[in-house]
Z-matrix of the N, CA and C atoms (Angstrom, degrees):
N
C 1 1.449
C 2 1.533 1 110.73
N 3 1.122 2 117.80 1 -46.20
C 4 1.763 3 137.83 2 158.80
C 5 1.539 4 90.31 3 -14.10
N 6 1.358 5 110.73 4 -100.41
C 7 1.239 6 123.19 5 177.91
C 8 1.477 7 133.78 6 -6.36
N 9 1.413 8 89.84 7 -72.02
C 10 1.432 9 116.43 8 176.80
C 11 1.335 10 106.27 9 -35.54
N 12 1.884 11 107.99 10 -60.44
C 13 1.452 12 104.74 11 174.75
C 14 1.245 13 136.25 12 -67.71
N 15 1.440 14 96.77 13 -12.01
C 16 1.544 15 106.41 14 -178.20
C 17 1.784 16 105.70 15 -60.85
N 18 1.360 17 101.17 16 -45.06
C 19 1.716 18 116.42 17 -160.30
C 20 1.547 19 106.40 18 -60.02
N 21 1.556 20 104.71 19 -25.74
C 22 1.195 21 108.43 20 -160.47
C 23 1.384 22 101.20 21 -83.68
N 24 1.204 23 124.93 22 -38.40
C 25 1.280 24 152.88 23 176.75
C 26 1.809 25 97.05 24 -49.15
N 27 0.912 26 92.96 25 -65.43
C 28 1.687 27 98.85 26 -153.36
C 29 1.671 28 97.12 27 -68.93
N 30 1.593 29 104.52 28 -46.89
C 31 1.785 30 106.17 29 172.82
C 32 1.448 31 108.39 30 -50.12
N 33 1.182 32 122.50 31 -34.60
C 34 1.652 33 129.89 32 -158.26
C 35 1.650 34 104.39 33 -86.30
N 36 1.162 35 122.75 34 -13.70
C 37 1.549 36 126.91 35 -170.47
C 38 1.129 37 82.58 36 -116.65
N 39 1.285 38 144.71 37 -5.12
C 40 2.059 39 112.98 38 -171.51
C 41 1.294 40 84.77 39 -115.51
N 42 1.286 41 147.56 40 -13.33
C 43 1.455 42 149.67 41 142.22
C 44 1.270 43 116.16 42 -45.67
N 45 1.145 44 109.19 43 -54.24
C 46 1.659 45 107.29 44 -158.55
C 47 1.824 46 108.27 45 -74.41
N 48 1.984 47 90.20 46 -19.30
C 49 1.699 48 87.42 47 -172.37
C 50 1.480 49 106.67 48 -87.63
N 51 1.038 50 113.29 49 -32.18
C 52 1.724 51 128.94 50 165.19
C 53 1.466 52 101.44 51 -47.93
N 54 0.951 53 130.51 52 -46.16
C 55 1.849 54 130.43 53 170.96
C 56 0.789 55 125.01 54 -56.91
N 57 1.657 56 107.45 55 -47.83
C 58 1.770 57 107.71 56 171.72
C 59 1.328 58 124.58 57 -44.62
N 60 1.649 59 94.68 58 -62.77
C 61 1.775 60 118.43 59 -172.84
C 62 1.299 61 99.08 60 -58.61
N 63 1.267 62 130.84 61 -38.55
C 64 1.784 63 118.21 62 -159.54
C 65 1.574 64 95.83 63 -78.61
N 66 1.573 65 111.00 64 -26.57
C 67 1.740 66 105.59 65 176.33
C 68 1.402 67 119.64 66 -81.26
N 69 1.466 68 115.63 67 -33.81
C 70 1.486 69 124.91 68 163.85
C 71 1.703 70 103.81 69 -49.55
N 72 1.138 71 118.66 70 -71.91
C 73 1.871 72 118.55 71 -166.82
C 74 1.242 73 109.43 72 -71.40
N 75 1.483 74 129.30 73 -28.11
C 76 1.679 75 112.09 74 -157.73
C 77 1.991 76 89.42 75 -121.68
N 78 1.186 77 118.60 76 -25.38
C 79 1.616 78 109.86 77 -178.65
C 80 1.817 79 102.28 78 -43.60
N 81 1.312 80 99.34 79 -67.31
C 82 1.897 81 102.49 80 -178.36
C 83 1.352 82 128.48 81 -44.38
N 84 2.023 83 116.35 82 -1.63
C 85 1.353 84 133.64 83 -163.32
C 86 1.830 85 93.09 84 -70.02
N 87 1.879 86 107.64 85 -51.05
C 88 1.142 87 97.52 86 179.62
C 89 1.549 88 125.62 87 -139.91
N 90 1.059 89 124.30 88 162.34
C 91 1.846 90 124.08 89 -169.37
C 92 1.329 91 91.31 90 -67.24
N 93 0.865 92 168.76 91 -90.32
C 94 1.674 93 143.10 92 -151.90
C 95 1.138 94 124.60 93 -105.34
N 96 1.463 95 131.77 94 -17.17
C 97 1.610 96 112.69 95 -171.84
C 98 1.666 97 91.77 96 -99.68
N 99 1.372 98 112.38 97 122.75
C 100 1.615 99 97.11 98 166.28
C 101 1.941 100 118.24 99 -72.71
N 102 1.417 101 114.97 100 123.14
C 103 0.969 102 130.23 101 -158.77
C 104 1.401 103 100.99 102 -84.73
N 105 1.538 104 132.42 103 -31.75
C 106 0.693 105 140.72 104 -163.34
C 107 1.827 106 118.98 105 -84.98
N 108 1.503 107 117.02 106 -19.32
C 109 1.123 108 135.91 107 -176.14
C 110 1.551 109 95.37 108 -95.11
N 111 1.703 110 120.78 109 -39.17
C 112 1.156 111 95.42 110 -163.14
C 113 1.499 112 107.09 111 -83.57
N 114 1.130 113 122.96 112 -16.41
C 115 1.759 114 143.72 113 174.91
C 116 1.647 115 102.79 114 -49.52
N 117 1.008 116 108.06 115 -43.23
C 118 1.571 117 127.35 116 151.67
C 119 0.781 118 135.21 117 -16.21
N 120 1.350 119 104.76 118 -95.56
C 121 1.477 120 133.08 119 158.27
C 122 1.055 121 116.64 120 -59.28
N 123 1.565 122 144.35 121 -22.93
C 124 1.277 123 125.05 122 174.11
C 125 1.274 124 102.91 123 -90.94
N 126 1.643 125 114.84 124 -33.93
C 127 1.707 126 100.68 125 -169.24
C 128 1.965 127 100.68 126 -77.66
N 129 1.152 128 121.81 127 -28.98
C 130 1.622 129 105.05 128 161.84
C 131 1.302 130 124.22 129 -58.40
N 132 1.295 131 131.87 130 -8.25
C 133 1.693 132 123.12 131 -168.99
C 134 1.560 133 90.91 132 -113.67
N 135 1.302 134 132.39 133 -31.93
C 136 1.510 135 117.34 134 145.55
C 137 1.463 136 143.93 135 -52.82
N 138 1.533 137 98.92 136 -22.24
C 139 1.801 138 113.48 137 159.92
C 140 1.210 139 106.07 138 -75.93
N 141 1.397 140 125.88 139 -53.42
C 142 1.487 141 126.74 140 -174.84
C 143 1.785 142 128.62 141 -42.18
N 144 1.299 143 98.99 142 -59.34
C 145 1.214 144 128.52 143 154.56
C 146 1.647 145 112.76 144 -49.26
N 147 1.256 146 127.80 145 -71.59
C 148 1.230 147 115.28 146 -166.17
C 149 1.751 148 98.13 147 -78.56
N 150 0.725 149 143.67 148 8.30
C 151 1.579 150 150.19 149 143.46
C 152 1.674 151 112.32 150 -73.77
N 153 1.115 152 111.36 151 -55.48
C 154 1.402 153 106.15 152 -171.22
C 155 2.355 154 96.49 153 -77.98
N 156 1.022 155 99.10 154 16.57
C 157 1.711 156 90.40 155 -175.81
C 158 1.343 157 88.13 156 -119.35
N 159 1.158 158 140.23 157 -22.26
C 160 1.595 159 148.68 158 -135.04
C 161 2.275 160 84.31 159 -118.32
N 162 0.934 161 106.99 160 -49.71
C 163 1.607 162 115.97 161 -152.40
C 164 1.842 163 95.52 162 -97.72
N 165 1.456 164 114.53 163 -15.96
C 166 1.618 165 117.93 164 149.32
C 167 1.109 166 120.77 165 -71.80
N 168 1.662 167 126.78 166 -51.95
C 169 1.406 168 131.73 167 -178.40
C 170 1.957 169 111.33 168 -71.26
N 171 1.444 170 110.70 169 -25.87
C 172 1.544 171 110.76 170 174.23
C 173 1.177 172 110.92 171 -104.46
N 174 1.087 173 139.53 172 68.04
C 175 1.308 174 159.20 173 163.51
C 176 1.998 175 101.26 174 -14.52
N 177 1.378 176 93.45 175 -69.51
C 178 1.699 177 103.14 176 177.31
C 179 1.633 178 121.74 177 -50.80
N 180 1.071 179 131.70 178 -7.99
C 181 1.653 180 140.40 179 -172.69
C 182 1.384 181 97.95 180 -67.85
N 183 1.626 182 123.78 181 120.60
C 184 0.921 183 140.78 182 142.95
C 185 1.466 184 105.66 183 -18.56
N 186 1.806 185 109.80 184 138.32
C 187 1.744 186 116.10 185 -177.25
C 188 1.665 187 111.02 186 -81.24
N 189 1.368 188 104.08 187 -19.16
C 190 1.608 189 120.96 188 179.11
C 191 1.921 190 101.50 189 -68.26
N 192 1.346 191 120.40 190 -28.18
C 193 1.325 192 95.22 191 163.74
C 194 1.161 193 143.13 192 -104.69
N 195 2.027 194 101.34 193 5.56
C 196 1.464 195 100.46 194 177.95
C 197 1.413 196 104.73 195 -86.82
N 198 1.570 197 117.36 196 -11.84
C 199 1.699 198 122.91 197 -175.56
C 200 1.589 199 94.31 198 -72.98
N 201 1.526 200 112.27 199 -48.89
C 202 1.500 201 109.87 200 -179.93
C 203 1.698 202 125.88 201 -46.79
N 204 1.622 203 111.14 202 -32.31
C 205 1.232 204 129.56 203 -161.33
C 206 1.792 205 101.71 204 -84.14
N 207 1.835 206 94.88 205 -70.49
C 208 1.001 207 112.67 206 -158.37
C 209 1.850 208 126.20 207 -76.62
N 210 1.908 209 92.94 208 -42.12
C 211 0.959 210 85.88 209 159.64
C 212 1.988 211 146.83 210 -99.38
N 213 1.401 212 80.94 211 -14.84
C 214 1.721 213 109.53 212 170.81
C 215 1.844 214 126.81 213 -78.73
N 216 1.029 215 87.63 214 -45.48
C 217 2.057 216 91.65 215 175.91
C 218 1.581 217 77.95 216 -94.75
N 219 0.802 218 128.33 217 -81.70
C 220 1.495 219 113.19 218 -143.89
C 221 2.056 220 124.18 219 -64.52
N 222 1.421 221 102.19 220 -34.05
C 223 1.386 222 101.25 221 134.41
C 224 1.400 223 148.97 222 -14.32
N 225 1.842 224 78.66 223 -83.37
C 226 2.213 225 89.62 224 164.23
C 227 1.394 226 111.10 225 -79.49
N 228 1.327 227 125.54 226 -10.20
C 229 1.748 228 108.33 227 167.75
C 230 1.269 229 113.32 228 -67.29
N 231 1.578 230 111.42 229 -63.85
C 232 1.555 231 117.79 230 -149.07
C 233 1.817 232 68.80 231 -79.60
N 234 1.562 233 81.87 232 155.52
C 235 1.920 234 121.65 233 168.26
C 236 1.133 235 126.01 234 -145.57
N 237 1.672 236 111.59 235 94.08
C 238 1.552 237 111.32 236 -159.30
C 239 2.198 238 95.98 237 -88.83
N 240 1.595 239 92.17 238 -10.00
C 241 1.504 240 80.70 239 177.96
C 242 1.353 241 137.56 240 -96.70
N 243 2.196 242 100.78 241 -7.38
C 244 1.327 243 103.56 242 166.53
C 245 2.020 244 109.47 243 -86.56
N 246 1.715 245 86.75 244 -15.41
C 247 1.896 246 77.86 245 -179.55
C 248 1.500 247 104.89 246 -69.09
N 249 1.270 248 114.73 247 -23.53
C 250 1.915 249 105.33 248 -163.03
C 251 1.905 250 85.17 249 -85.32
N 252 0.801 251 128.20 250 -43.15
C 253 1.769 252 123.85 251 168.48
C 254 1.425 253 97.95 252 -39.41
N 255 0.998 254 118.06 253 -91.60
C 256 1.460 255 116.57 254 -158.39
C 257 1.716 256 112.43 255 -42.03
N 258 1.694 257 109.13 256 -48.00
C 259 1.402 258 88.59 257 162.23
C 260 1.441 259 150.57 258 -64.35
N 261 1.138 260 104.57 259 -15.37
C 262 2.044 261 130.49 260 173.29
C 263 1.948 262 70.13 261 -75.04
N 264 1.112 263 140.90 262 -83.64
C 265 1.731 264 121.88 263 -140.19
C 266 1.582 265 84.61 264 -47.05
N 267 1.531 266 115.00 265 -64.06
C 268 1.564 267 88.21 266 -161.99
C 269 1.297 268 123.56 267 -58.18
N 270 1.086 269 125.91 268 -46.96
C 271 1.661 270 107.95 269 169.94
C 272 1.372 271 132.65 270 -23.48
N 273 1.477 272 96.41 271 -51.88
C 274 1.521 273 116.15 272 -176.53
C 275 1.088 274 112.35 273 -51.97
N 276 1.610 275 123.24 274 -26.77
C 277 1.681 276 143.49 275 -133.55
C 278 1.771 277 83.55 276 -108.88
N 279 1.272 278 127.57 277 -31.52
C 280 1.651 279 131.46 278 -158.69
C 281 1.596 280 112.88 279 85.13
N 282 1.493 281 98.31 280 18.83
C 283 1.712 282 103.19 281 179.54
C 284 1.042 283 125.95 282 -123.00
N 285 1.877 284 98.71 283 70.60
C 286 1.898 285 113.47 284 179.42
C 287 1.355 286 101.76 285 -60.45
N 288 1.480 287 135.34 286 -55.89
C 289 1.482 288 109.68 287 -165.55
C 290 1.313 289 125.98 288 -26.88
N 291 1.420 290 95.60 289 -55.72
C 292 1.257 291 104.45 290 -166.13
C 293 1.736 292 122.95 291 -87.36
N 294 1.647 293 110.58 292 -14.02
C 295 1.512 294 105.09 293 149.76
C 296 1.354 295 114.18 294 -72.04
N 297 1.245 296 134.28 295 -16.58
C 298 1.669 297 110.88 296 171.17
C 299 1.365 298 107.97 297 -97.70
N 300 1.235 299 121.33 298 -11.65
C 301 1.476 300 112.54 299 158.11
C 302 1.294 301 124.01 300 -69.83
N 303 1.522 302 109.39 301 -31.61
C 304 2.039 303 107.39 302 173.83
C 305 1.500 304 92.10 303 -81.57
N 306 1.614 305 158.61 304 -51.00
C 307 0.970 306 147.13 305 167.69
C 308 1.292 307 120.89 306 -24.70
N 309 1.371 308 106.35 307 -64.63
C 310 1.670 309 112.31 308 176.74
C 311 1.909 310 119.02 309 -66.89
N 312 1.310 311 102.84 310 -48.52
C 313 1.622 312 93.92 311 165.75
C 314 1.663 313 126.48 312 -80.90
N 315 1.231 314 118.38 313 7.61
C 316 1.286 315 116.35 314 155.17
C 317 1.860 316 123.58 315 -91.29
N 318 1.536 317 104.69 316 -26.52
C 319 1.114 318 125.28 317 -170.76
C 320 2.097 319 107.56 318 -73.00
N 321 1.271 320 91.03 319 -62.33
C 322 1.529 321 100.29 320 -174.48
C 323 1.483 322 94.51 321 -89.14
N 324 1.067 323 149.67 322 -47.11
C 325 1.328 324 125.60 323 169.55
C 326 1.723 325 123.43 324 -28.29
N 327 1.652 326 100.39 325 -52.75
C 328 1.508 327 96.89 326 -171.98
C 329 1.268 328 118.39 327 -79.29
N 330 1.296 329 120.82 328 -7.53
C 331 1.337 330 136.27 329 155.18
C 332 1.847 331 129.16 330 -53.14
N 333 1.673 332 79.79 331 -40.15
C 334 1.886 333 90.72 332 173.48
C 335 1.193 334 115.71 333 -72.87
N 336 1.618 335 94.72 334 -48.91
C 337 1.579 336 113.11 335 171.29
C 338 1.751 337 137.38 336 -35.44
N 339 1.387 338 104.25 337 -42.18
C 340 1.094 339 130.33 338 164.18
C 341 1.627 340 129.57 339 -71.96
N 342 1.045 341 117.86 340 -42.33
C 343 1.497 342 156.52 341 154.60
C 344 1.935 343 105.32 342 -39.18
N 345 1.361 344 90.38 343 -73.63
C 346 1.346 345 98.60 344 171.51
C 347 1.629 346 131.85 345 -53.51
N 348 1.213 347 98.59 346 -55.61
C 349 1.396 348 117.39 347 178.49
C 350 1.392 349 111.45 348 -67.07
N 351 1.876 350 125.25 349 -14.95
C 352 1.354 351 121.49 350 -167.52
C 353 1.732 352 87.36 351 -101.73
N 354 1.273 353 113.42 352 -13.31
C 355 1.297 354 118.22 353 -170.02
C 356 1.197 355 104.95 354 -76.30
N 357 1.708 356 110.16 355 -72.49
C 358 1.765 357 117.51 356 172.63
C 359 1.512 358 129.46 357 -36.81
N 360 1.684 359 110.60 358 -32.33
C 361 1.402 360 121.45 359 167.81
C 362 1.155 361 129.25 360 -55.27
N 363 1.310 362 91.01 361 -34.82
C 364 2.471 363 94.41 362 -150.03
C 365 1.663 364 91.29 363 -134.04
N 366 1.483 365 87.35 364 84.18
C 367 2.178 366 116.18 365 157.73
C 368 1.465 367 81.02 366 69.97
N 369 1.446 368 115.06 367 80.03
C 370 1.547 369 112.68 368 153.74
C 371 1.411 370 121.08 369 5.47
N 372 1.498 371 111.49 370 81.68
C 373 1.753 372 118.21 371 -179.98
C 374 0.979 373 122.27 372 79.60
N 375 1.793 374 127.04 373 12.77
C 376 1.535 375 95.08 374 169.56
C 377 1.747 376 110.32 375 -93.75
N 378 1.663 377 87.48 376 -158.18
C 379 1.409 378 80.35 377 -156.75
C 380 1.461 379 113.54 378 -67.97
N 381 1.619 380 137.32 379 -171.93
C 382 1.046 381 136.25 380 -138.75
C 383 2.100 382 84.41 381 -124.84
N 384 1.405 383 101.51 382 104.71
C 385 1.438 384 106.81 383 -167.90
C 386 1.357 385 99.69 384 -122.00
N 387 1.409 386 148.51 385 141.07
C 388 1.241 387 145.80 386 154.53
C 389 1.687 388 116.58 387 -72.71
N 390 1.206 389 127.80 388 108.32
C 391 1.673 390 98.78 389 -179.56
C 392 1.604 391 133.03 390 -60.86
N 393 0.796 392 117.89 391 124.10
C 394 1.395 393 128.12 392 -171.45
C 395 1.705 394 113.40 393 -58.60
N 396 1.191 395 102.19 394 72.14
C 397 1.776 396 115.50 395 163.65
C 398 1.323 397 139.02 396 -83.99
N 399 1.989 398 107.55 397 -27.06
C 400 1.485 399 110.92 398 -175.89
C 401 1.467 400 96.55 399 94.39
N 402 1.133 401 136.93 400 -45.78
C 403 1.138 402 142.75 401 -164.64
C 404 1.671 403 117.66 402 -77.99
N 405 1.358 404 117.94 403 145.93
C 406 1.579 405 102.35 404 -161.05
C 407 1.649 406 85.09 405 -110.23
N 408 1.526 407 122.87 406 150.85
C 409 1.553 408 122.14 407 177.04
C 410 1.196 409 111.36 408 -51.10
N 411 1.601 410 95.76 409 151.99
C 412 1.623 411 96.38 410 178.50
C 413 1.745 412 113.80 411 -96.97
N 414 1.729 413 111.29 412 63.97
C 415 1.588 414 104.36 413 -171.02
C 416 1.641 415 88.48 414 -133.41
């Protein structure tokens, strides 16, 4: 159990610092959409995905690294609570366009993102199958 928490721990801090920096360097790229959150969020729902396609097809993988993967880096990457912040500032700001435009391109992006990446993983393109274990993921 030690472990377990350790993974989560250690996934959850190399995420969270990867979040910072991608919001420190790429947020200032533009005046309203923070670029840096959504870089985030899309590049975590492409880890997620190609983890959850990667950790279906390897059956044998230790559970300490899909907690490490899935729920620890990708956890502390994606931030659904500084993205819903930033959209309340824009509101606040009188700048709906562009909160339902960072809403909508963070939203369906990480959706593709995920999609894609579960796609590219598990037998180059086929179809999008869960394996049938009984078992619910461990993320």
């Amino acid at each position: 159990m030690f472990q377990l928490l350790c993974a989560v721990f250690i996934g959850g801090g190399t995420g969270s610092v990867l979040r910072w920096w991608l919001g420190m360097k790429l947020n200032p790229v533009h005046h309203a959409i923070p670029i840096g959150t959504l870089t985030a969020n899309l590049l975590g729902a492409f880890v997620i995905g190609a983890g959850l396609a990667w950790f279906n097809r390897l059956t044998g993988i230790d559970p300490m690294w899909k907690l490490l993967i899935t729920t620890g880096f990708c956890g502390g990457l994606t931030t659904f609570s500084t993205f819903s912040a930033e959209v309340v500032f824009l509101l606040q700001q009188g700048r709906v366009s562009w909160a339902l435009l960072n809403v909508a391109v963070n939203l369906l992006g990480s959706f593709a993102m995920t999609a894609v990446a579960f796609w590219l993983f598990l037998a180059g393109g086929q179809p999008l199958k869960a394996k049938e274990t009984g078992k619910k993921p461990a993320y």
